[in-house]
C-alpha positions as a Python dict, from the first residue, in 0.01 Angstrom:
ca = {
    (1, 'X'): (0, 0, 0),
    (2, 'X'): (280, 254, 79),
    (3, 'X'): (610, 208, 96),
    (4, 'X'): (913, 405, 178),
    (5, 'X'): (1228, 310, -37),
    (6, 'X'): (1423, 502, 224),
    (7, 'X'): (1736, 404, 430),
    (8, 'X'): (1573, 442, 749),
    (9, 'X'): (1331, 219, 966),
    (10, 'X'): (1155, -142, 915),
    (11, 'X'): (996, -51, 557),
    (12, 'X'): (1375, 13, 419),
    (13, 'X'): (1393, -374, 420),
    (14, 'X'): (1084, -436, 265),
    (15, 'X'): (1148, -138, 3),
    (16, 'X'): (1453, -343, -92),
    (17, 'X'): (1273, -675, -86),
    (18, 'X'): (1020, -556, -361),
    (19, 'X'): (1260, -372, -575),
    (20, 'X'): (1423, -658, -573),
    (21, 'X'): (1138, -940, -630),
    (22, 'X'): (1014, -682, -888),
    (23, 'X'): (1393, -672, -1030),
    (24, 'X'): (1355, -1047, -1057),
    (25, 'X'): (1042, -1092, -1193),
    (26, 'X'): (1121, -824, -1491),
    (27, 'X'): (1470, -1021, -1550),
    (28, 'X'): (1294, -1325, -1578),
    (29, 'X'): (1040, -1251, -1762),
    (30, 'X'): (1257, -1070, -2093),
    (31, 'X'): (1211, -1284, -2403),
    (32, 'X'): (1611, -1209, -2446),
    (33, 'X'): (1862, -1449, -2243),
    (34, 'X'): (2007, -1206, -1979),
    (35, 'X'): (2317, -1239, -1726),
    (36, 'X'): (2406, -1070, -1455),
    (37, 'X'): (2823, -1044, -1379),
    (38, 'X'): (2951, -903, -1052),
    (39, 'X'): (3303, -664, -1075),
    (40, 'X'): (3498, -1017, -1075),
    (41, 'X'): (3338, -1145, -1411),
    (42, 'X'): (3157, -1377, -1206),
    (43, 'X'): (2785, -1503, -1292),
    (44, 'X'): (2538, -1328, -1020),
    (45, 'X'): (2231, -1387, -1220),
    (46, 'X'): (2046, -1533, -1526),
    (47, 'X'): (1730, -1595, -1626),
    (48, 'X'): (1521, -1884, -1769),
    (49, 'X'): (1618, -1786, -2156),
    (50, 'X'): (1982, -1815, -2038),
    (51, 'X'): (1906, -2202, -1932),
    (52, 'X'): (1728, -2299, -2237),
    (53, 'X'): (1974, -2119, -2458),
    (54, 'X'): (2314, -2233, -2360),
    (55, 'X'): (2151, -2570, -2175),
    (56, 'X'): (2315, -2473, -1807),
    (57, 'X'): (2070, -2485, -1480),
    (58, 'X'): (2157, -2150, -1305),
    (59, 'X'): (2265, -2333, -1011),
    (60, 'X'): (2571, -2429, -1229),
    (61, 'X'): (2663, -2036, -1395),
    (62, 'X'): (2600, -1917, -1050),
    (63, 'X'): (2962, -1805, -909),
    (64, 'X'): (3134, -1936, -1266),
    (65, 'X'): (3348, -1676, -1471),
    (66, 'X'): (3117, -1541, -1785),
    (67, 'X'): (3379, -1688, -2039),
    (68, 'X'): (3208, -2039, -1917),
    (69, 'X'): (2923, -1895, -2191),
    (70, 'X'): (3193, -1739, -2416),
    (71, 'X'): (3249, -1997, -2710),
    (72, 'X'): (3659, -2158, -2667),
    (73, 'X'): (3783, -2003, -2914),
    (74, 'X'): (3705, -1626, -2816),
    (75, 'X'): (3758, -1736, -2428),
    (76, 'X'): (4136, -1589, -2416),
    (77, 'X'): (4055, -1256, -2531),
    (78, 'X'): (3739, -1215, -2345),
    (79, 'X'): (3877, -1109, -1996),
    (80, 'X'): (4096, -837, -2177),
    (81, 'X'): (3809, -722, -2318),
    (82, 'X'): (3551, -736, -2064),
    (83, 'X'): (3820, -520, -1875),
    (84, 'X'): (3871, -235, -2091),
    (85, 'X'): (3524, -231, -2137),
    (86, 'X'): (3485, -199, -1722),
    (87, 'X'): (3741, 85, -1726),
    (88, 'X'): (3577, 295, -1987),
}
């Protein structure tokens, strides 16, 4: 099967569709507990090791602030840091 991974016409969509179910699958498959933060510091994805790990379903990290996995004590600095590191 080809597909174009363009920007143009109906394959576009299912260019994006693959790259992302082949995005997922990869993600979810890592033996290493993995999340995904948007800009915000918010939890876009995770994968199974990340449930087992930290004993959260995804549904609950989804849309949380990553400090919700940060242990209490480090919480207060983490934001800072997670900054800087965004501006470098």
């Amino acid at each position: 099967m080809t597909t174009s991974w363009g920007s143009e016409g109906p394959s576009s969509s299912l260019g994006i569709r693959l790259s992302d179910d082949l995005f997922r699958g990869l993600l979810e498959a890592a033996p290493d507990a993995m999340v995904i933060i948007d800009a915000r510091g918010r939890v876009c994805l995770v994968n199974g090791q990340v449930e087992r790990l930290f004993g959260y379903q995804r549904e609950e990290l989804i849309g949380q602030p990553i400090e919700i996995l940060v242990p209490e004590r480090y919480r207060e600095g983490h934001e800072k840091h997670r900054g800087d590191y965004a501006r470098e």
